[in-house]
N, C-alpha and C positions, 0 to 999 in steps of 0.2 A: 458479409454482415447477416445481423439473424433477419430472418423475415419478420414482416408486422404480425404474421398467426401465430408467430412463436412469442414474440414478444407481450402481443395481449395475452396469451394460457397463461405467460410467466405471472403478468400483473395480477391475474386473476388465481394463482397459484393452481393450473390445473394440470400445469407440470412440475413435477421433480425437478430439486437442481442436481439430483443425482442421474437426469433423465440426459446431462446435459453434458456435453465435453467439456474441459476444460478452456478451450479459445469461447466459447457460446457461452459459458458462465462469464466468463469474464467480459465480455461484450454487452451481456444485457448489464451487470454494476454499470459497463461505463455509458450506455443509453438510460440506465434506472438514475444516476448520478446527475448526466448533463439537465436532463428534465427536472431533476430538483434546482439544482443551481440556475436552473432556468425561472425559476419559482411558478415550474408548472410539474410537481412531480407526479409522477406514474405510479408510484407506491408510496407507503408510507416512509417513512424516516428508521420507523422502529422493524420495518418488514428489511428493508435496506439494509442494516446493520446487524438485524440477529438472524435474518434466514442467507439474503444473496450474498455478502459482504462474508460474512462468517463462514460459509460454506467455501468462497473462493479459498481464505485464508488456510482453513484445514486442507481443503484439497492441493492447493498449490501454492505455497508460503511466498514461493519467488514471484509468485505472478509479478510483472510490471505497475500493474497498478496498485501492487501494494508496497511498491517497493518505490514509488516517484508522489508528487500532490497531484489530486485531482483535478481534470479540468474546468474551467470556471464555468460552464451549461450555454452560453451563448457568444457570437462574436460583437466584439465593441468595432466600432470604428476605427476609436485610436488606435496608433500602433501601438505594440508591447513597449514599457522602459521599464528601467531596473529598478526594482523596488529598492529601497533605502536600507532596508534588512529583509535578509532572508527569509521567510515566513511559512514555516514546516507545517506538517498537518500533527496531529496527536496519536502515539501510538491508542489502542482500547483493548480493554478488558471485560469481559462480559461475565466473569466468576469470582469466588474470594481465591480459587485456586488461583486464579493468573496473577490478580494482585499480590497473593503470596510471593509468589515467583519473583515477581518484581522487586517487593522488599529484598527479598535474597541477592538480586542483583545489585541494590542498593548495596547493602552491608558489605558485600565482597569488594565494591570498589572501594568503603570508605578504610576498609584494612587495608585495601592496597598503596593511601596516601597517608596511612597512620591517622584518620579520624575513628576515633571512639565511636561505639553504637551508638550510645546514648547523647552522642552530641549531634547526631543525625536530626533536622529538622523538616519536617513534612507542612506542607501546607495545600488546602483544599479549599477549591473553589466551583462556585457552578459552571456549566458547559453550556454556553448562551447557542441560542439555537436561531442566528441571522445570519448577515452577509456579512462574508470577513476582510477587510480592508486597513490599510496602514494610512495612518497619518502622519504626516511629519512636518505638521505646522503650516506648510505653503500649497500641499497636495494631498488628496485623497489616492490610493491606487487602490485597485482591485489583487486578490491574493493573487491571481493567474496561477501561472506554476510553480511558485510560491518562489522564485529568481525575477522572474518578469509578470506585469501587471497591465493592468489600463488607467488612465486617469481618468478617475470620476470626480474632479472636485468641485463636478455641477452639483453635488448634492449638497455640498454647503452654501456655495452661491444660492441655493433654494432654500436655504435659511436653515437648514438640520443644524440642531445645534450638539455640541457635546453631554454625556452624560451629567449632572448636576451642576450645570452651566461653566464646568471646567474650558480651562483653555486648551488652544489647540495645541497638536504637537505632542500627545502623547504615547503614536505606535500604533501599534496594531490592538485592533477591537473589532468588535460587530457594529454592523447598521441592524437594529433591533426597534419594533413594537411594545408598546407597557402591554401585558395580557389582558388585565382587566378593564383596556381601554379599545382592543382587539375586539372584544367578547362582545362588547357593549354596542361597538358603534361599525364595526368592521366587519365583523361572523355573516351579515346577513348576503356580501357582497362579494367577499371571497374565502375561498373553500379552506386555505389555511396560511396562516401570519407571510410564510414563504413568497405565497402567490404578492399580498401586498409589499414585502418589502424588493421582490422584483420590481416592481413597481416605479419606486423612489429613485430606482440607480439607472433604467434606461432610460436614451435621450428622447423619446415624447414628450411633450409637457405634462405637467402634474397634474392627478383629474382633484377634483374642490376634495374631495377626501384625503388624498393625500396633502393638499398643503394644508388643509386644516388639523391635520395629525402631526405635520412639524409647529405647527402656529401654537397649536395645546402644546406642544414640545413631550408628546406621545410616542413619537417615532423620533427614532435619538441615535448618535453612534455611542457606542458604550468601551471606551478606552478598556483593555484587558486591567492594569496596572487600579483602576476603580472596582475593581470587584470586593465583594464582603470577603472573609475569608476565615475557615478555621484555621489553624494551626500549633503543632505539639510535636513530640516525638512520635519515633516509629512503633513505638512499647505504645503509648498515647492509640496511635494511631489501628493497631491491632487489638487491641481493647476494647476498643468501641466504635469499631467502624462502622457497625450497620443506623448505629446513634447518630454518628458523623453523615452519612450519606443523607439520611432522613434529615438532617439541621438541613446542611447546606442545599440541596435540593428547591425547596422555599426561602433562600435569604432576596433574590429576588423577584419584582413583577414581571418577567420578562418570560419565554419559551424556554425551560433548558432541557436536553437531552444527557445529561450524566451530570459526574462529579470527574473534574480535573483535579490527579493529585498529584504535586512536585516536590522536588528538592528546594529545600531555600539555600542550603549549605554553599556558594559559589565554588570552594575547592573540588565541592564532590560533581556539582555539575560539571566543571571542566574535564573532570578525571572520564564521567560518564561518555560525555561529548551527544554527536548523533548519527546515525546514520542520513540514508540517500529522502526519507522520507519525514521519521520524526525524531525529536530529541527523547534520549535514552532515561532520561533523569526524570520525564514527565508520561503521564501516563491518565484514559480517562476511563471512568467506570461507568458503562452501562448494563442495567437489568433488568430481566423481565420473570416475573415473579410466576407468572398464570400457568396453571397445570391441568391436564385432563388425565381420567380414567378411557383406555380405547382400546380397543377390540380387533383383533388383526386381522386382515381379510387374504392375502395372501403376504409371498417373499419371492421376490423373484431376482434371478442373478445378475448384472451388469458388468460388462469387462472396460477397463480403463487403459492407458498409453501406457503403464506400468506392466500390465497383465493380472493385477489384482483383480478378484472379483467383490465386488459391492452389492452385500444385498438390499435390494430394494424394499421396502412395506407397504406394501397395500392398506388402508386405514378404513375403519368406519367413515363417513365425513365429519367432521367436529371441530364445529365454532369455538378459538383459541384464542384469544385476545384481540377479536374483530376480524379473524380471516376464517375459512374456510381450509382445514389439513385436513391432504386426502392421501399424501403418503411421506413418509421419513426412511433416514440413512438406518443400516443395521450397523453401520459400520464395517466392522468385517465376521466372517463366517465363524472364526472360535467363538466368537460374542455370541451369535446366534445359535451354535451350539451348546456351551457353555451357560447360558440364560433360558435355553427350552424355548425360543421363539421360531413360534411356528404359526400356522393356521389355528385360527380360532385362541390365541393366546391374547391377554388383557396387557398392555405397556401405560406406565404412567409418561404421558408425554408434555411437553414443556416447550414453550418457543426462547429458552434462554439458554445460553451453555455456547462451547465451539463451531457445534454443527443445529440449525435451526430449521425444522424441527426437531427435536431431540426425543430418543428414548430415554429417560433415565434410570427405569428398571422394567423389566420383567415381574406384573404380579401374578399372573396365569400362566404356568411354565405348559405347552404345548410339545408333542411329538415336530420335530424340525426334521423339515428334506435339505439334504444335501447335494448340490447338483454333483456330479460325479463329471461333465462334460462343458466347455467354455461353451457362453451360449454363442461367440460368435465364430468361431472356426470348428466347435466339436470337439476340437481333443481333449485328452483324457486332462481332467486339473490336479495339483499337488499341491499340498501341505507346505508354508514356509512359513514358519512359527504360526501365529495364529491365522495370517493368512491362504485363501483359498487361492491359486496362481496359475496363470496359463503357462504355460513354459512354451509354449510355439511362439516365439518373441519374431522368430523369421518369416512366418504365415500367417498368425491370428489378425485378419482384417482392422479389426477395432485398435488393434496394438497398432498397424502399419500405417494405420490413418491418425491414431492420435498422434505419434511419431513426426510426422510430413508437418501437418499443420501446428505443429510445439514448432518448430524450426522458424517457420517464419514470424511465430508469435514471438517469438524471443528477439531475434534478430531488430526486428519493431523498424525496421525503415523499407519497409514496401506494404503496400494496400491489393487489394482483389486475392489474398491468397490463407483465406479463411476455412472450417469446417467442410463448408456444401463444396468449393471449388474441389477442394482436395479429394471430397468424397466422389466426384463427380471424374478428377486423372484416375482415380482407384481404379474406376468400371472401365478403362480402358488402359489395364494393363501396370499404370505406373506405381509402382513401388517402392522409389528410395526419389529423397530432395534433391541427389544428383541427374535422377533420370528427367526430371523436373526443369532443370538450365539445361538439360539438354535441347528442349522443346522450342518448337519456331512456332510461327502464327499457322501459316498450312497444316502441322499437326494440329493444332488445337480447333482451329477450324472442323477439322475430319472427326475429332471429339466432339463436334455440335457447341461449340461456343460461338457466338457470333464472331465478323469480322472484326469489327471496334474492339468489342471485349477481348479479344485473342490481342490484337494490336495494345492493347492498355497493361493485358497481364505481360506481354515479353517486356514491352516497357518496366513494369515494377521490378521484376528479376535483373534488367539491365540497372537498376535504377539501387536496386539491393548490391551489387556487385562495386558500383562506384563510389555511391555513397560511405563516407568513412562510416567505421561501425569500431568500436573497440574490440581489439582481439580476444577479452575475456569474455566477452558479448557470446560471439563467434562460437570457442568453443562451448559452452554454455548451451546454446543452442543444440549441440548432440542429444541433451536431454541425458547426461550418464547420471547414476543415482548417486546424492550425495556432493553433485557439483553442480551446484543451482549459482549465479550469479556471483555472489560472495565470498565462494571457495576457490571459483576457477580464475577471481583476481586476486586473491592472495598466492595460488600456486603460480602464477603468472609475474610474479615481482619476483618469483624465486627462481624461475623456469622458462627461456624464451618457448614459445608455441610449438614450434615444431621438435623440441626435444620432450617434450612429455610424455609420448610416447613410449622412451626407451627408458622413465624412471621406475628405482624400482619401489615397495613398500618400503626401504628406511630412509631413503631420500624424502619422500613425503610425510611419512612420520615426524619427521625433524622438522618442520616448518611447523610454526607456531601458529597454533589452532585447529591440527587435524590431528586428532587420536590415530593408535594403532589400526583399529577398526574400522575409521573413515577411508584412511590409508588403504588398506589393503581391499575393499567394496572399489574405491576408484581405479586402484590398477587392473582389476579383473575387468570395471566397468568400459574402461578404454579400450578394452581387445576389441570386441566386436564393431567397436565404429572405424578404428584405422583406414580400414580401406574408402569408406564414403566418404572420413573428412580427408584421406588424400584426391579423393576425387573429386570435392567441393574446389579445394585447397587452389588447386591448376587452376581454376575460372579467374584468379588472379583476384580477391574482393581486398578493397582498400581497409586493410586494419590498422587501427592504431595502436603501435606496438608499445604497453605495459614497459615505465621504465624498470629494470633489474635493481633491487636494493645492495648488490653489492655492489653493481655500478655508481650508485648515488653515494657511496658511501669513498669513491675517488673523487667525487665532483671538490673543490676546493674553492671555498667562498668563506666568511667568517660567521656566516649566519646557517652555516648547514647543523643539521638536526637542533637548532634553536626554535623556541614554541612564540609564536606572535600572534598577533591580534589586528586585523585591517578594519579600521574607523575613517568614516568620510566621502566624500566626492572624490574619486580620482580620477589622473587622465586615463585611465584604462580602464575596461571594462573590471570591477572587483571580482568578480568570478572570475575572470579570465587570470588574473592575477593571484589566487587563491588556487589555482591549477597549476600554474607555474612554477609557484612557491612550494609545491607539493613535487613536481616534478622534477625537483634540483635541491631535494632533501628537506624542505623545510618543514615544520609542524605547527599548521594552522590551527588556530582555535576562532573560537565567537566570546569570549568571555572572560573576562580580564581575571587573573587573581594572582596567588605568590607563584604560582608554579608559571607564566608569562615570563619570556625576556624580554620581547619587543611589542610596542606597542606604536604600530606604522598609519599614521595620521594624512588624508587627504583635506579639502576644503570641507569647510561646514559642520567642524565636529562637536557633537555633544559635547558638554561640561561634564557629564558623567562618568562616561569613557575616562578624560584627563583625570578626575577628581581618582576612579578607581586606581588609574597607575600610579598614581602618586600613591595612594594607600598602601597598595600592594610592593612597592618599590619599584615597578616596570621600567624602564629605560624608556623614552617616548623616540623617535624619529619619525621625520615626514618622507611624504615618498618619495623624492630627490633624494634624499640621505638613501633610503632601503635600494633606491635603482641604482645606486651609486656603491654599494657592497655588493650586489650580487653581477 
């Protein structure tokens, strides 16, 4: 874990997150994160999202934590139960570029179900800025890991009542603050809305401010399905978006942090679907507008697990929308050649965009040094289109240690095998994840780790090894470029694990969703690991082996490649059932509409659900009937 000296520079911005590895970037979001959701945060909201957050994203798309919901910042008592519906986090967008993007992915799905552009329907809404929680009429839960939750439905027994005295039972919404009730009677007590509505959900009793902020009916849960909202088409929509932003923004009194914009179209959402963390269809926009003129002080080179080099900027100091920037990404070296940024060069910089802080141009093109030498092994570097590259991938320390500790970040079920640990086998000698299981507590000990500590880490390795872990997990972990989580499970439906190896470029070509060129980076990418993942491979680590889509496509049931819909209380766990159903051909959805055949009903179920299948023509069965076909 990072140290607390790292952790305050972070807060304090007086390091780089380019200063940072990728496992250390990604640790402080999840320490910057829990301390929010703790409603005690450590940074801003807006530092969160446009500097830590947005740098992870560029730098490591697959990171974990942007790939799962975030964890909820404290423990409850209760134990976890299964929220009533799944409850995703929201993709975001920080430019018109990405939003663009978006609409294009829109449009390409609605050709691909025969919806007209112009029958595409958008609608926008504010991005409440409280605590996110499901109702479902007899229980409050907490988002958790957006599958499992806490029960908090002490906070209605403490009288919170619903947004505009609605009833209960409406889903998921925020526990939220009115702002100018905040402002008035709360500002002088606690530092920000967050801090109070922490407050209201742990089990202390309530201090005379807090019940007198539900008593005013000030502090409120705000059902999502209650929101004001614009809505138009996407032509509508690209027309006047910065109009739109600016409406929606103030429709209400509450905190909000963006603009959510969806699909209302229900075909187009089901076509969209979501991924592991948010739904594809919906999307939120934040920006930060505030710009500086600034002064370069120096550039200096950084090596990362790739072997790229990143240059670093030295800054004037200069106050940016409430913080202190003392240095920004160059991105990569063609930009800084290309753009004349050097010493003594003036950049307009920006805290909004991908990477936070941002260059956005070059207005004082300066003489640029080029290092000629990686700063962290020395050798000579090379041109690969506009990046500057280490090519000692075998030797370059910063490569062999980013390398080690990628392995166990991905892997995600073992603890102590972080940045400093890794940095710390480096100094004596170890240099591949294999040499790593090789190790007892007596070596490690001889490395100056304590006894305990020695004894905890062979534990997490044995602990890594037993532990099930999906086999696309597994390989993933190699870190090959090009095969980040998402590719190495769709080449894995097509390919058991241990013949990947001997595929060649048109075998993966043909698999649908890798280009030529993805294809042929992967099989080059696979040479150099063979031998360490056959020598992980013998430790014997429990995978779970990826069913094969040609095998599912012998499976014989009457429901195979049919699309349904799980509504209800069942005797199984839903998710577990929804894994199942995926595992013996079947195609899950969340949401009803014509393109639905089944629609497989437990205890408890909405009128809604039924009403849409009827609409849609769905076939209804309960789950006696659906366990009774498969």
């Amino acid at each position: 874990m990072l140290s607390q000296d790292i952790v305050d520079k972070l807060t304090h911005q007086e390091i780089l997150t380019d200063e940072l590895l990728d496992e250390e970037l990604a640790q402080f979001c999840q320490i910057a994160n829990l301390a929010y959701r703790a409603g005690k945060p450590i940074i801003s909201d807006q530092d969160y999202d446009f500097i830590y957050l947005a740098a992870l994203k560029d730098r490591d798309p697959n990171n974990l934590l942007l790939k799962s919901i975030e964890p909820e910042g404290w423990s409850f008592s209760e134990e976890k139960v299964l929220l009533p519906k799944e409850m995703l986090s929201i993709d975001k967008a920080y430019s018109w570029g990405e939003i663009s993007k978006w609409i294009e992915r829109l449009k390409k799905s609605a050709m691909q179900i025969g919806l007209g552009l112009s029958d595409i329907q958008i609608k926008a809404t504010p991005k409440l800025d409280g605590f996110a929680g499901f109702d479902d009429g007899n229980r409050l839960y907490t988002r958790g890991d957006g599958k499992k939750g806490s029960d908090i439905s002490r906070v209605f027994e403490r009288g919170l009542c619903v947004f505009n005295d609605a009833k209960r039972g409406l889903g998921a919404g925020e526990i939220v603050i009115k702002k100018s009730y905040f402002e008035k009677y709360l500002a002088h007590s606690f530092e920000y809305p967050r801090n109070f509505q922490a407050s209201l959900i742990k089990e202390k009793a309530l201090s005379e401010q807090a019940q007198k902020a539900i008593i005013d009916k000030a502090a409120l849960f705000f059902p999502f399905v209650q929101l004001p909202i614009w809505s138009g088409s996407t032509a509508e929509m690209v027309a006047k978006f910065d109009q739109i932003v600016a409406q929606v923004l103030v429709m209400v009194d509450f905190d909000v942090d963006g603009v959510v914009f969806e699909v209302i179209n229900a075909d187009l959402k089901t076509q969209m679907g979501a991924n592991r963390k948010f739904h594809r269809w919906q999307i939120a926009f934040k920006e930060n507008k505030d710009k500086a003129h600034v002064k370069v002080l120096s550039v200096t080179p950084q090596v990362g697990r790739s072997g790229k080099i990143t240059p670093v900027v030295e800054l004037e100091p200069t106050l940016l929308s409430g913080a202190t920037i003392v240095r920004a990404t160059g991105h990569h070296y063609g930009l800084v050649k290309e753009q004349g940024l050097g010493v003594g060069s003036v950049v307009e910089l920006t805290r909004s965009g991908l990477v936070i802080p941002k260059i956005i141009s070059v207005l004082k093109p300066m003489p640029v040094d080029i290092p000629d030498n990686c700063p962290s092994c020395s050798k000579l570097l090379v041109w690969e289109s506009d990046f500057l590259t280490c090519i000692n991938r075998k030797n370059c320390p910063a490569q062999i240690v980013g390398k080690m500790a990628y392995f166990f970040k991905i892997l995600a079920n073992n603890d102590g095998f972080g940045i400093v640990t890794i940095k710390k086998l480096y100094a004596y000698d170890i240099r591949s994840v294999s040499q790593i299981y090789a190790l007892n507590i007596e070596h490690l000990v001889t490395m100056g780790f304590g006894e305990k500590t020695s004894m905890n880490l062979i534990n997490q390795l044995n602990r890594s090894v037993s532990e099930q872990v999906e086999d696309w997990r597994f390989l993933a972990a190699f870190g090959v470029h090009r095969m980040g989580l998402g590719n190495c499970e769709n080449l894995l439906k097509f390919h058991y694990l241990n013949d990947i190896f001997n595929l060649n470029l048109e075998q993966i070509a043909n698999i649908d969703g890798f280009a030529e060129l993805t294809a042929q980076i992967i099989v080059q990418g696979l040479i150099p690991i063979a031998d360490e993942f056959n020598r992980l491979y013998r430790y014997g680590f429990n995978l779970e082996t990826t069913l094969l889509t040609k095998n599912l496509q012998t499976l014989a049931h009457e429901l195979f490649d049919k699309r349904i819909v799980f509504t209800g209380k069942m005797s199984y766990s839903r998710n577990d059932m929804k894994k199942h159903a995926k595992s013996i051909g079947i195609k899950v959805s969340i949401t009803i509409s014509a393109k639905i055949d089944y629609l497989v009903i437990g205890d408890k179920v909405g009128q809604k659900k039924i009403q849409d299948a009827e609409k849609f023509g769905v076939a209804v069965m309960t789950e006696a009937d659906y366990l009774s076909k498969i």
